[in-house]
C-alpha atoms as an extended CHARMM CRD file, in Angstrom:
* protein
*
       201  EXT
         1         1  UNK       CA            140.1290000000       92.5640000000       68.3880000000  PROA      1               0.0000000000
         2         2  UNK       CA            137.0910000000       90.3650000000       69.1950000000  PROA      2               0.0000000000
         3         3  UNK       CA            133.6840000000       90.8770000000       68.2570000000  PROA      3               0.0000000000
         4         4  UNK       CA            131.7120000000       90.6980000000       71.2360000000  PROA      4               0.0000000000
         5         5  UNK       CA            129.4770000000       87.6890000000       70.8230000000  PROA      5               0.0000000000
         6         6  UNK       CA            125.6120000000       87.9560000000       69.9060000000  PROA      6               0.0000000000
         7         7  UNK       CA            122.6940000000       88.0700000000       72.9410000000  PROA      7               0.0000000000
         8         8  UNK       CA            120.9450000000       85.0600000000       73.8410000000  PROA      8               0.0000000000
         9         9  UNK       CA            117.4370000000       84.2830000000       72.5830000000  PROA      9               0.0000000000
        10        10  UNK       CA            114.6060000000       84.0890000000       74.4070000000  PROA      10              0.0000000000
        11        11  UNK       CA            114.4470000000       80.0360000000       74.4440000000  PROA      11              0.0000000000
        12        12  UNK       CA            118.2430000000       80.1140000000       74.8610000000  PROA      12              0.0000000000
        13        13  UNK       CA            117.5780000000       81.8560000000       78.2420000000  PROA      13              0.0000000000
        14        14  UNK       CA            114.3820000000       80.0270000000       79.4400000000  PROA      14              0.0000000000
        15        15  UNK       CA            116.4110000000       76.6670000000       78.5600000000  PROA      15              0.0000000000
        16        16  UNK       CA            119.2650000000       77.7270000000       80.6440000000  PROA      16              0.0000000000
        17        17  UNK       CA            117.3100000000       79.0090000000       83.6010000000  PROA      17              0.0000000000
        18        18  UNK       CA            115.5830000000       75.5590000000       83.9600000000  PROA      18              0.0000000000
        19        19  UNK       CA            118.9900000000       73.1740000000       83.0440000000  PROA      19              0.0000000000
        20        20  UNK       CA            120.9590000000       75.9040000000       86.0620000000  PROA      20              0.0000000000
        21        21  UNK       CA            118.0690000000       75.1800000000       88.2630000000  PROA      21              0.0000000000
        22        22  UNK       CA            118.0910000000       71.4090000000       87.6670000000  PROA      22              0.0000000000
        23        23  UNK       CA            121.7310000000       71.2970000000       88.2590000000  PROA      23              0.0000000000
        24        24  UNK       CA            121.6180000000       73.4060000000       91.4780000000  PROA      24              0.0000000000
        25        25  UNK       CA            118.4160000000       71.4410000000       93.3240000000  PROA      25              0.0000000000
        26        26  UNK       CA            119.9790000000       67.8820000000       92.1840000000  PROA      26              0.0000000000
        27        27  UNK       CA            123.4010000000       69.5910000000       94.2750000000  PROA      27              0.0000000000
        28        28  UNK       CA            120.9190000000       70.6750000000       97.0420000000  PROA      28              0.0000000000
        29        29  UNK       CA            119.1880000000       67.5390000000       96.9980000000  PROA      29              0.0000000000
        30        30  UNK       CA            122.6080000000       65.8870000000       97.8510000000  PROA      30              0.0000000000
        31        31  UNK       CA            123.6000000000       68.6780000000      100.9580000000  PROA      31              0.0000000000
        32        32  UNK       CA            120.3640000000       67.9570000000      102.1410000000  PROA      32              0.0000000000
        33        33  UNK       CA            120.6160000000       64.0090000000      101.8900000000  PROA      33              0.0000000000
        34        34  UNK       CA            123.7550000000       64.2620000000      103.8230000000  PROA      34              0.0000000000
        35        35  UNK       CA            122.7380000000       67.0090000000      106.4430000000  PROA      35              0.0000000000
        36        36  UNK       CA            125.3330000000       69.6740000000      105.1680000000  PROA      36              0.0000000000
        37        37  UNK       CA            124.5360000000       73.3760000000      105.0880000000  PROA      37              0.0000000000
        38        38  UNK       CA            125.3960000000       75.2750000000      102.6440000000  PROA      38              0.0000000000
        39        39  UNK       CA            126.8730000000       79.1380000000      101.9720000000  PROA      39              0.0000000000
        40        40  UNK       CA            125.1090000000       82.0050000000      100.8590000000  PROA      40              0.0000000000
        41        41  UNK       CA            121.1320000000       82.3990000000      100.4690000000  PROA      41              0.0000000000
        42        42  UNK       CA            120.8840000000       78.7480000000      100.0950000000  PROA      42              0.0000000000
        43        43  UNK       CA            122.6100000000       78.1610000000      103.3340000000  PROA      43              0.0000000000
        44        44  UNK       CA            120.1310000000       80.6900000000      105.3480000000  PROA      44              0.0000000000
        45        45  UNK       CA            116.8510000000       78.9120000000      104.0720000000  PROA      45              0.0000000000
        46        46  UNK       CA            118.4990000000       75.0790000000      104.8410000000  PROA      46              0.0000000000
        47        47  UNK       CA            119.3440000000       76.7150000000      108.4880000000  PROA      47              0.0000000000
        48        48  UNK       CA            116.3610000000       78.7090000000      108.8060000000  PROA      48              0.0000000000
        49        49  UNK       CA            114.5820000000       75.1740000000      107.5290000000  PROA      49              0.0000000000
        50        50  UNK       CA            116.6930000000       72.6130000000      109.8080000000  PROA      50              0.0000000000
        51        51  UNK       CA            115.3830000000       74.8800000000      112.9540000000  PROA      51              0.0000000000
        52        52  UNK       CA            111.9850000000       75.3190000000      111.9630000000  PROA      52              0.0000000000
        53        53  UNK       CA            110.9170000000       72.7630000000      110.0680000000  PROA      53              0.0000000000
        54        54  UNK       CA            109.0540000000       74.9480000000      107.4960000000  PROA      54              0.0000000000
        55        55  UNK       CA            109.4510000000       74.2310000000      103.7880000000  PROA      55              0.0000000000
        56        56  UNK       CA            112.4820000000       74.8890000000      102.2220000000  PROA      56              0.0000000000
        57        57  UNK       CA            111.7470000000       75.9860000000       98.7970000000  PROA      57              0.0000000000
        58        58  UNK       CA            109.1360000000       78.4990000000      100.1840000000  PROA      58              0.0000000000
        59        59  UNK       CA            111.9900000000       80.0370000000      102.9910000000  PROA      59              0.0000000000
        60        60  UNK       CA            114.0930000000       80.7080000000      100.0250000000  PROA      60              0.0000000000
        61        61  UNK       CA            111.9190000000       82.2510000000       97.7420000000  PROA      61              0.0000000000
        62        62  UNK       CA            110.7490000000       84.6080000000      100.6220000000  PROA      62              0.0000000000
        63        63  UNK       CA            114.3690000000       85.0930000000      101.6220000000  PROA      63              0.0000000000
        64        64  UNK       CA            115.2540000000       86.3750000000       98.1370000000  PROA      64              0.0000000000
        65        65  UNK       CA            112.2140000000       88.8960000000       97.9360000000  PROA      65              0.0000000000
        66        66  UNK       CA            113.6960000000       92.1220000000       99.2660000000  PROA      66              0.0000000000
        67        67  UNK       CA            117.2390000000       91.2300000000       97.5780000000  PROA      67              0.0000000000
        68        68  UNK       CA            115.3610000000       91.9840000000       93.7410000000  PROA      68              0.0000000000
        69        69  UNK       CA            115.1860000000       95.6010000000       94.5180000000  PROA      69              0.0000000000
        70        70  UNK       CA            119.0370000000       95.6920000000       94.6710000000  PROA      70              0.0000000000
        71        71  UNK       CA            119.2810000000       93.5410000000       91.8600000000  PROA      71              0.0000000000
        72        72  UNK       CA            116.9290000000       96.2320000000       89.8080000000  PROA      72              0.0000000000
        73        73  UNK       CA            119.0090000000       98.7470000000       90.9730000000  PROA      73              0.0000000000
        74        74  UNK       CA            122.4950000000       97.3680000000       90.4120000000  PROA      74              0.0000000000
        75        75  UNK       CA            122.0750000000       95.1490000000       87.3830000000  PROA      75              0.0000000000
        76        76  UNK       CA            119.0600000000       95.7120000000       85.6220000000  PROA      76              0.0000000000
        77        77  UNK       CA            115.3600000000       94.6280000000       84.7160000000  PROA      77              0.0000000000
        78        78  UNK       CA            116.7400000000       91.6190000000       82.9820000000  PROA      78              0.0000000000
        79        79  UNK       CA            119.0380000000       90.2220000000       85.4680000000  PROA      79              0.0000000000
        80        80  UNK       CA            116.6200000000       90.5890000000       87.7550000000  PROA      80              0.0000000000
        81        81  UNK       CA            113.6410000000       89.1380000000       85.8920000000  PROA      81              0.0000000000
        82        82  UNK       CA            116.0690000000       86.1020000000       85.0300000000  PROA      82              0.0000000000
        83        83  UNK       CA            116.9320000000       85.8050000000       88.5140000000  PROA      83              0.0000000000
        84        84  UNK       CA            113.5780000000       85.7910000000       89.9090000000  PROA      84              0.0000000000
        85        85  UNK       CA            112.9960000000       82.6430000000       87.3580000000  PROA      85              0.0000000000
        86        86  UNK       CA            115.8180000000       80.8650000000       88.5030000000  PROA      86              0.0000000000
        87        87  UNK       CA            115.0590000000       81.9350000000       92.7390000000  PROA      87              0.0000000000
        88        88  UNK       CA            111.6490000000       80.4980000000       91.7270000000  PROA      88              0.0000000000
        89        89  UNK       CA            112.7240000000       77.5390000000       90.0800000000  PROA      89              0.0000000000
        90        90  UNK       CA            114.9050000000       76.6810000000       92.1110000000  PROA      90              0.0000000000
        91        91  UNK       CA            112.0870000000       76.5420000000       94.4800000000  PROA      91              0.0000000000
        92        92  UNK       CA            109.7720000000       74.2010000000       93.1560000000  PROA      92              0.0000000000
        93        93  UNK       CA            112.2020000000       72.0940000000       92.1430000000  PROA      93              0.0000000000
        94        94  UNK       CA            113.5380000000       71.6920000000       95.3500000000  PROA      94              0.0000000000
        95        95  UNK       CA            111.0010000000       70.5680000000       96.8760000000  PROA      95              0.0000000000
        96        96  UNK       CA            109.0610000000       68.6110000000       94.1550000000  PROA      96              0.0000000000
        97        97  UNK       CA            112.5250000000       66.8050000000       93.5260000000  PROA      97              0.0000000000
        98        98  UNK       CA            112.2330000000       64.8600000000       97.0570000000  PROA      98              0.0000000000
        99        99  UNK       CA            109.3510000000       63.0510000000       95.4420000000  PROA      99              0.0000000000
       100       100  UNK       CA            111.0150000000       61.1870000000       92.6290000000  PROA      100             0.0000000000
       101       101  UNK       CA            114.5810000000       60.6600000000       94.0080000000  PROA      101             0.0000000000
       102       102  UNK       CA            114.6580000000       58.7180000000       97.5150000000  PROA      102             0.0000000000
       103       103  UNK       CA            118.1090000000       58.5940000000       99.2480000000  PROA      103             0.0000000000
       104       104  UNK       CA            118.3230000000       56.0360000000      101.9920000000  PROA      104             0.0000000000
       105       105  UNK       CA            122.1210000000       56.4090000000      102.0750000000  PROA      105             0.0000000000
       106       106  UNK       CA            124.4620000000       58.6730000000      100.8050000000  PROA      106             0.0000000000
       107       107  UNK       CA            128.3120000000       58.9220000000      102.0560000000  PROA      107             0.0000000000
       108       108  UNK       CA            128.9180000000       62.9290000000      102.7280000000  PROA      108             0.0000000000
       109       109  UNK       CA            132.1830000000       63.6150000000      101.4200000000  PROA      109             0.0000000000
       110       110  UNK       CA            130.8130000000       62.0750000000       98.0070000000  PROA      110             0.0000000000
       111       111  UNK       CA            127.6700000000       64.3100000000       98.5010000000  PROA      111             0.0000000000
       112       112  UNK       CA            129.6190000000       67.3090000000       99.3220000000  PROA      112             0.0000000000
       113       113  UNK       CA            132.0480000000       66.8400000000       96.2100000000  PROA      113             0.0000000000
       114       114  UNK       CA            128.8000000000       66.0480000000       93.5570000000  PROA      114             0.0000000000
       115       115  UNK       CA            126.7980000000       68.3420000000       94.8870000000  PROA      115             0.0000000000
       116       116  UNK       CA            129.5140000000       71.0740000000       95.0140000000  PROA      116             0.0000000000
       117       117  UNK       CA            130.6010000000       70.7360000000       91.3570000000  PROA      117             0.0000000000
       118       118  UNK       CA            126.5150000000       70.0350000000       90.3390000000  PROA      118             0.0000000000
       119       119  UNK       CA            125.5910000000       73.7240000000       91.9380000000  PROA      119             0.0000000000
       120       120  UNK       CA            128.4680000000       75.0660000000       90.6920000000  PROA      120             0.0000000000
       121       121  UNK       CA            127.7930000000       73.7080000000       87.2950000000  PROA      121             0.0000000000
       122       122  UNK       CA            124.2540000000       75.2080000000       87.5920000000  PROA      122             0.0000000000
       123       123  UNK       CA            125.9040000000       78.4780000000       88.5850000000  PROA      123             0.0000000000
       124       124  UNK       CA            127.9600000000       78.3190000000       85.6990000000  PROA      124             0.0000000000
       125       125  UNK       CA            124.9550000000       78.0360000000       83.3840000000  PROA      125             0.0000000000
       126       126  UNK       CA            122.8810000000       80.6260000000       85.1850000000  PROA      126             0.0000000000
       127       127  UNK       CA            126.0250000000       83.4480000000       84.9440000000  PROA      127             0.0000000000
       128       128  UNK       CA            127.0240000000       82.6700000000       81.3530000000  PROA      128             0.0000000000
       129       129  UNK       CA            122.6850000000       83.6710000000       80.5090000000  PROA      129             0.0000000000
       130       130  UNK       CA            123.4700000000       87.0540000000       83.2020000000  PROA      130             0.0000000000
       131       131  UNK       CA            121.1220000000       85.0950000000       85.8900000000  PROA      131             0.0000000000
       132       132  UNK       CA            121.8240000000       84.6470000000       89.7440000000  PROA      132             0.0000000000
       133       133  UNK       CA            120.2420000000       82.8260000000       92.5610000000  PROA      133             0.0000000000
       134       134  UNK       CA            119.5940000000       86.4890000000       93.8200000000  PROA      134             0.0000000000
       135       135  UNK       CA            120.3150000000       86.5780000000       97.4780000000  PROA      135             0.0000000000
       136       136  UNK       CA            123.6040000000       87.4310000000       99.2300000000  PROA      136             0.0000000000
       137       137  UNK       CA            125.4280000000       87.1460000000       95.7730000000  PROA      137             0.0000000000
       138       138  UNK       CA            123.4770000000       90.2880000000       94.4320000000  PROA      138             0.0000000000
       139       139  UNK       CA            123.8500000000       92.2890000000       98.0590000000  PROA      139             0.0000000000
       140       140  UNK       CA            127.5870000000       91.6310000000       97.5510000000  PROA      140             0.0000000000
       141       141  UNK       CA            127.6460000000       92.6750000000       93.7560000000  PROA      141             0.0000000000
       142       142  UNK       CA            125.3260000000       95.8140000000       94.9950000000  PROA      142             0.0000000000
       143       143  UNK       CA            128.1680000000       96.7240000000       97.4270000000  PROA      143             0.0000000000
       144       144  UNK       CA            130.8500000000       96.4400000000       95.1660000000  PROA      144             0.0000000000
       145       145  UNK       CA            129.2710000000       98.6560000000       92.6250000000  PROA      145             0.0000000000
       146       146  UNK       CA            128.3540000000      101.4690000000       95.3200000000  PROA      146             0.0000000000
       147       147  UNK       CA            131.0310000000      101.2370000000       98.2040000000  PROA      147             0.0000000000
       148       148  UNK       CA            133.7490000000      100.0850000000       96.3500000000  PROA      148             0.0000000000
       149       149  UNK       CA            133.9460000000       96.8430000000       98.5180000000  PROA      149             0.0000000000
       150       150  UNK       CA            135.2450000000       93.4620000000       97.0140000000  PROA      150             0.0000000000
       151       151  UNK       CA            132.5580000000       91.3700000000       95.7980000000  PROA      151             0.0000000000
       152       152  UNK       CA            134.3210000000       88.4160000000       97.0110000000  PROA      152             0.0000000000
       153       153  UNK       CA            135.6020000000       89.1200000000       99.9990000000  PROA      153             0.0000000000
       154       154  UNK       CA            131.8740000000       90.2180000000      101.1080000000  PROA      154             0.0000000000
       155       155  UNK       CA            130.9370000000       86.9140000000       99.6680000000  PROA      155             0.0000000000
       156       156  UNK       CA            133.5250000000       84.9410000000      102.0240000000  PROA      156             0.0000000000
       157       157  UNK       CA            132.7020000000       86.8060000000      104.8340000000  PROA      157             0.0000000000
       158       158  UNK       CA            128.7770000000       86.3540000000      104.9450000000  PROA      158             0.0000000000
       159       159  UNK       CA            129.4960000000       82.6690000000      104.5380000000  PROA      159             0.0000000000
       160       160  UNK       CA            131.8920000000       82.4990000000      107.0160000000  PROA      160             0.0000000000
       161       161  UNK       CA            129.2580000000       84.0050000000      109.5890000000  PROA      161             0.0000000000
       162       162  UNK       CA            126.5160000000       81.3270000000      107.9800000000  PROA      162             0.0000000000
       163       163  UNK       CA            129.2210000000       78.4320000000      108.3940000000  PROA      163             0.0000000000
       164       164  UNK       CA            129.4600000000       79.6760000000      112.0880000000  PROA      164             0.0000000000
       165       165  UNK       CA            125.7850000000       79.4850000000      112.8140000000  PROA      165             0.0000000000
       166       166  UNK       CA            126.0370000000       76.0750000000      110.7530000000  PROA      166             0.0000000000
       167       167  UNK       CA            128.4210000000       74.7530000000      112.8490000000  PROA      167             0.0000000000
       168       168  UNK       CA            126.8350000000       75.9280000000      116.1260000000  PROA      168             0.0000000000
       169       169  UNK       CA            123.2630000000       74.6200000000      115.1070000000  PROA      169             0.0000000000
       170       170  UNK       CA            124.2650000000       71.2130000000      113.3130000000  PROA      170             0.0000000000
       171       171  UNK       CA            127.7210000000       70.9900000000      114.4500000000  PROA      171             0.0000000000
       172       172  UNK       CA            131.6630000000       71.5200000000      113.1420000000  PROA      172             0.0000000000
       173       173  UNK       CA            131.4620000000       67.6700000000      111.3790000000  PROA      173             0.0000000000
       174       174  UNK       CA            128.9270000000       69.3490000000      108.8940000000  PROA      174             0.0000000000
       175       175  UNK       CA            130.2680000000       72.3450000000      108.5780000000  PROA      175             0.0000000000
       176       176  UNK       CA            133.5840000000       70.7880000000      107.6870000000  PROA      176             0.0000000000
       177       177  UNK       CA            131.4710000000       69.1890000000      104.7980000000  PROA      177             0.0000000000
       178       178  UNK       CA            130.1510000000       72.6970000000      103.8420000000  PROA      178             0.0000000000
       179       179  UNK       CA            133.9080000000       74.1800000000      103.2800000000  PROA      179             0.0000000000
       180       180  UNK       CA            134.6940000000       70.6910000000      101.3320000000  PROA      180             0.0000000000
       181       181  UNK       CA            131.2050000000       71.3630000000       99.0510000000  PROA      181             0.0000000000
       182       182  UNK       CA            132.1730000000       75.4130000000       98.9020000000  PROA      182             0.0000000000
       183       183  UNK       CA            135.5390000000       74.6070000000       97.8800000000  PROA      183             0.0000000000
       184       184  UNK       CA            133.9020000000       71.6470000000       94.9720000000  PROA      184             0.0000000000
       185       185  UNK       CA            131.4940000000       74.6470000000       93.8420000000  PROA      185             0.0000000000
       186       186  UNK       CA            134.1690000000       77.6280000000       93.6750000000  PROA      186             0.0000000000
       187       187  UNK       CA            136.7110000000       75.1460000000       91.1890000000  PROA      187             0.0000000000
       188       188  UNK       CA            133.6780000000       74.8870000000       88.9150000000  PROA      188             0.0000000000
       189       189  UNK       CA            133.5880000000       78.2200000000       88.8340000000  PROA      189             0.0000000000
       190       190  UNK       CA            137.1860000000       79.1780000000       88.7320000000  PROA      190             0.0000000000
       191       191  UNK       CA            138.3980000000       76.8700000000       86.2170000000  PROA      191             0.0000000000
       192       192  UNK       CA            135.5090000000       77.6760000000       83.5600000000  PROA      192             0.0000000000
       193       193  UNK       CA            134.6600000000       81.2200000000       84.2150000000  PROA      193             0.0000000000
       194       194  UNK       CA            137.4950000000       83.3060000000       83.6640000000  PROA      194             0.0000000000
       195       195  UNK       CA            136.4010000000       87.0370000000       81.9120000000  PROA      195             0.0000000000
       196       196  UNK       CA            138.5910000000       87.8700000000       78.9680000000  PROA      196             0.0000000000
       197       197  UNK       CA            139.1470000000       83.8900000000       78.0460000000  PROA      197             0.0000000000
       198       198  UNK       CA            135.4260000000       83.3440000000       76.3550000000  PROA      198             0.0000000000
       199       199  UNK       CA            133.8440000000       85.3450000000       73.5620000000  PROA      199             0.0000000000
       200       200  UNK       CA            130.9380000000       87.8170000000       75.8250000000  PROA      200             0.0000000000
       201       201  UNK       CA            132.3760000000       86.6070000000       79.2440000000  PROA      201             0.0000000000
């Protein structure tokens, strides 16, 4: 029988918020680049910013707000204080990234592979230190927990109905890219996050 492996420290966790957060807004950086929308929370603010023009990092922060009561609820003060670090890292990296890499061409299937296995190696990070990018993830864990309904299937659906509005607002070319980035992100995820094969996962 396995011990179950020791807590993070402090550092450990502040380290891993910020090298997550890094990974995700370099992926995000790439979607953006290429005009390709993404799933989940992510995908609202880069829709909600490719109709209004408002700032990105700021629509996602504000998108996130009421979804941190849920998280207190479901999963605790310190999966919720964690994910507020990495919602608001995420953030200002975002947008502060922009300023020190300049893209004058990127081809979109590459960006949609990188930047599907670079947020999804970001995600891997942030779940291993029990952090989220908050949003539609934690509504979907929330529901699991108190209806009984599948996590994952909740997931899929929600980004199937932000997919649709992707495809009706910047059209089925990008959204194609999306499912091609979603599918990049998910084998990150799949192949190196299994629970039962790592110590504490």
């Amino acid at each position: 029988m396995t011990q179950p492996s020791p807590p993070h420290h402090l550092y450990e966790d502040v380290l891993a918020i910020l090298i997550g957060s890094i990974h995700v807004a370099v992926g995000v950086l790439l979607f953006r680049s290429a005009d390709i929308p993404m799933g989940g929370t992510v995908g609202v603010a880069y829709l909600a910013h490719y109709a209004s023009g408002l700032n990105f990092g700021t629509l996602f922060f504000v998108i996130n707000l009421p979804f941190y009561v849920l998280a207190w609820r479901g999963m605790g003060r310190a999966f919720t204080i964690k994910t507020f670090a990495a919602v608001a890292s995420l953030s200002v990296l975002s947008e502060w990234l922009p300023t020190l890499i300049h893209l004058d061409h990127i081809n979109p299937v590459f960006a949609a592979i990188v930047g599907g296995l670079l947020v999804g190696n970001g995600l891997l990070v942030l779940i291993r230190h029990r952090a989220s990018l908050g949003g539609l993830g934690v509504l979907a864990v929330y529901l699991q927990e108190t209806r009984g309904w599948r996590a994952g299937t909740i997931q899929m659906l929600m980004d199937l109905v932000i997919l649709g509005a992707a495809a009706w607002i910047i059209g089925l070319h990008a959204a194609a890219l999306s499912v091609l980035a979603s599918a990049a992100l998910n084998m990150v995820i799949g192949v190196n996050h299994r629970r039962g094969r790592y110590l504490g996962c």
